[in-house]
C-alpha positions as CSV (number, residue, x, y, z in Angstrom):
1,X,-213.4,23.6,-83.4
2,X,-210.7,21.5,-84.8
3,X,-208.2,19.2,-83.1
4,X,-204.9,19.3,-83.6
5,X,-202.3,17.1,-83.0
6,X,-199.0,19.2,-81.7
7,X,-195.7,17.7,-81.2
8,X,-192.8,18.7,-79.1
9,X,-189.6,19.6,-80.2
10,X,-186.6,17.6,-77.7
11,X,-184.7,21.1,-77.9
12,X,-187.3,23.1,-76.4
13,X,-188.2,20.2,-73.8
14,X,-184.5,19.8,-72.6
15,X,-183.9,24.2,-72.4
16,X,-187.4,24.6,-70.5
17,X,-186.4,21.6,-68.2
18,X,-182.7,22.9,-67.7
19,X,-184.8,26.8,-66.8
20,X,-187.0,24.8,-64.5
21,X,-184.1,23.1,-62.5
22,X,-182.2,26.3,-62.5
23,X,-185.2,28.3,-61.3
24,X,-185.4,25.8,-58.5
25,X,-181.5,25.4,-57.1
26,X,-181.9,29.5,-56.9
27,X,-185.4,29.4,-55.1
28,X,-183.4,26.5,-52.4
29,X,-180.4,28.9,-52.0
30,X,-182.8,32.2,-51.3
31,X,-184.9,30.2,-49.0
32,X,-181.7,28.5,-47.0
33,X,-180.4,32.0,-46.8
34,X,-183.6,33.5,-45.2
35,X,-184.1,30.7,-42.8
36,X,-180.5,31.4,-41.7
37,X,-181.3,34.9,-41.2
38,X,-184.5,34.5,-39.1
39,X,-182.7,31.4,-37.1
40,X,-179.8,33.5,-36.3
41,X,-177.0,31.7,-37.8
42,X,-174.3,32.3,-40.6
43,X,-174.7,30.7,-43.6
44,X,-171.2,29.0,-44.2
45,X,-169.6,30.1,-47.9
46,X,-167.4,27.5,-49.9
47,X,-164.2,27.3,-48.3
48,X,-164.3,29.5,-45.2
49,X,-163.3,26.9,-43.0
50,X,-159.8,27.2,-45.1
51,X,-159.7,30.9,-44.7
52,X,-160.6,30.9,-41.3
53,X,-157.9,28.7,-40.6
54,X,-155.3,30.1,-42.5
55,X,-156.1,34.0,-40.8
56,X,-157.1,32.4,-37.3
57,X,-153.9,30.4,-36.7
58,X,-153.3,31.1,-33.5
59,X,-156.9,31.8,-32.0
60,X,-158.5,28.9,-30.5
61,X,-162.1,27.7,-29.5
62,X,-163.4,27.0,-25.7
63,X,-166.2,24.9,-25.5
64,X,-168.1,24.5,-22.5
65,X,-171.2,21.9,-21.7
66,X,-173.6,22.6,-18.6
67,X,-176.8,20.4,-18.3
68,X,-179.2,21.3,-15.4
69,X,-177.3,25.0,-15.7
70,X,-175.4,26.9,-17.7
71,X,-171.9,28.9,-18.1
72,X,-171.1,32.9,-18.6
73,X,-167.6,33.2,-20.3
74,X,-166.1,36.6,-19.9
75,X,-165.0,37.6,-22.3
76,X,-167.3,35.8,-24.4
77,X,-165.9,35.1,-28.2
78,X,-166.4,32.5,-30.5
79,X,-162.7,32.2,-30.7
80,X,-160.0,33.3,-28.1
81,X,-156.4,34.2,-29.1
82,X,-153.3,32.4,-27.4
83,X,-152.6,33.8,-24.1
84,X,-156.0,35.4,-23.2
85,X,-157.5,35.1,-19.6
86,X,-161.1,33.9,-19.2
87,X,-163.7,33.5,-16.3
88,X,-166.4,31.0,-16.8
89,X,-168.6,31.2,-14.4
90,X,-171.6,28.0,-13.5
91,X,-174.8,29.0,-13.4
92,X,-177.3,26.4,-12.2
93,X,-180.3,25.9,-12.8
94,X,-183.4,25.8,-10.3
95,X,-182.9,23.1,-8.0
96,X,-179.3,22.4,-8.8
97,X,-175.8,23.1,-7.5
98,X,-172.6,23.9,-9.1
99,X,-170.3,20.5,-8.5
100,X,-167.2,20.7,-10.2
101,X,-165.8,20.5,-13.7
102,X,-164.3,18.0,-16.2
103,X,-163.0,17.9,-19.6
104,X,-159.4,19.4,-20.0
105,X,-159.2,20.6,-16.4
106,X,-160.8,18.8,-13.6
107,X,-161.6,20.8,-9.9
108,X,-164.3,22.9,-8.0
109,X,-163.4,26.3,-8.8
110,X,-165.8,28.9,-9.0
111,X,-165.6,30.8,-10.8
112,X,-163.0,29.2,-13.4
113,X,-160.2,31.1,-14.8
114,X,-157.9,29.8,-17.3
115,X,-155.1,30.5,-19.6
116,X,-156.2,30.1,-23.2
117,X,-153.1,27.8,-24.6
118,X,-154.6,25.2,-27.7
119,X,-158.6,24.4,-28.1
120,X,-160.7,23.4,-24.8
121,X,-163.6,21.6,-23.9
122,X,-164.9,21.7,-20.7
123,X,-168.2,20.0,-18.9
124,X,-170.2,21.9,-15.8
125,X,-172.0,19.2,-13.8
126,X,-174.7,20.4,-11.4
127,X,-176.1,18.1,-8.7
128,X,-179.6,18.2,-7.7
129,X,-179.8,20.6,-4.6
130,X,-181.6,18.9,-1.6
131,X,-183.3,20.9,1.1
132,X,-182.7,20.1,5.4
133,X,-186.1,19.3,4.9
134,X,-185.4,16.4,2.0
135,X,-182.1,14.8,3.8
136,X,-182.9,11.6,5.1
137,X,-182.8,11.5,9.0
138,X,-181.7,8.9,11.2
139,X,-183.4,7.9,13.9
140,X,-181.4,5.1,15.7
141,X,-178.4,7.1,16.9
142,X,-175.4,5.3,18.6
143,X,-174.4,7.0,21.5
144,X,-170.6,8.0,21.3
145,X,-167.7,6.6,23.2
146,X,-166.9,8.9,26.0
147,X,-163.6,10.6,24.7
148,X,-160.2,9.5,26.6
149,X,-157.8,11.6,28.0
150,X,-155.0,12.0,25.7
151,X,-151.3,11.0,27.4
152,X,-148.6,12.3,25.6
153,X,-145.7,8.9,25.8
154,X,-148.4,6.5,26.0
């Protein structure tokens, strides 16, 4: 058996690398599209944020943040047109308490409802629920003042 000596043509090299890198941008774009699918989310195309806005130009987005709990929006969208009603509702979680909100409106309601009138962000705090048993007692009580009569004029 004889040796040769082969040489390669620059051409060839340069159309099988160009195949190669090809080969592999396809194989990334399948295999992001699949793990999009099985993870649930939407793979974003080039320049649907600009159609989105352009079609959605009145609807708006309501973010809500709950740590130790969490939130049910009714209805529950991803966007919300201008004028629409919504109940958010804090859940907590074990051991907390619903405390109050922050963000864009500040209070205690519960549930929340709100007017849909620009983009939102609100925050659900919970506080850590304590039992009778868990309160701290005291034991030294001072007696209380006998109460005086009250005297209308005086």
């Amino acid at each position: 058996m004889m040796l040769t000596k082969k040489t390669v043509d620059p051409e060839k090299s340069w159309q099988i690398l160009i195949r190669v890198f090809v080969l592999f941008v396809f194989l990334c774009l399948i295999v992001s599209h699949v793990t999009a699918l099985l993870v649930g989310k939407k793979v974003a195309e080039p320049n649907e944020q600009i159609k989105s806005a352009a079609i959605n130009e009145n609807m708006y987005a309501v973010n809500v943040i709950a740590k130790n709990g969490t939130v049910s929006m009714e209805p529950a969208q991803d966007v919300y047109a201008n004028g629409t009603r919504i109940t958010i509702k804090p859940i907590a979680g074990n051991g907390y308490i619903f405390n109050s909100w922050s963000g864009d409106l500040m209070g205690r309601e519960n549930p929340l409802v709100i007017t849909v009138n620009g983009n939102m962000s609100l925050i659900a705090h919970f506080m850590e629920q304590i039992s009778a048993s868990e309160r701290p007692v005291n034991n030294t009580a001072t007696p209380h003042p006998e109460p005086k009569e009250m005297i209308a004029g005086i």
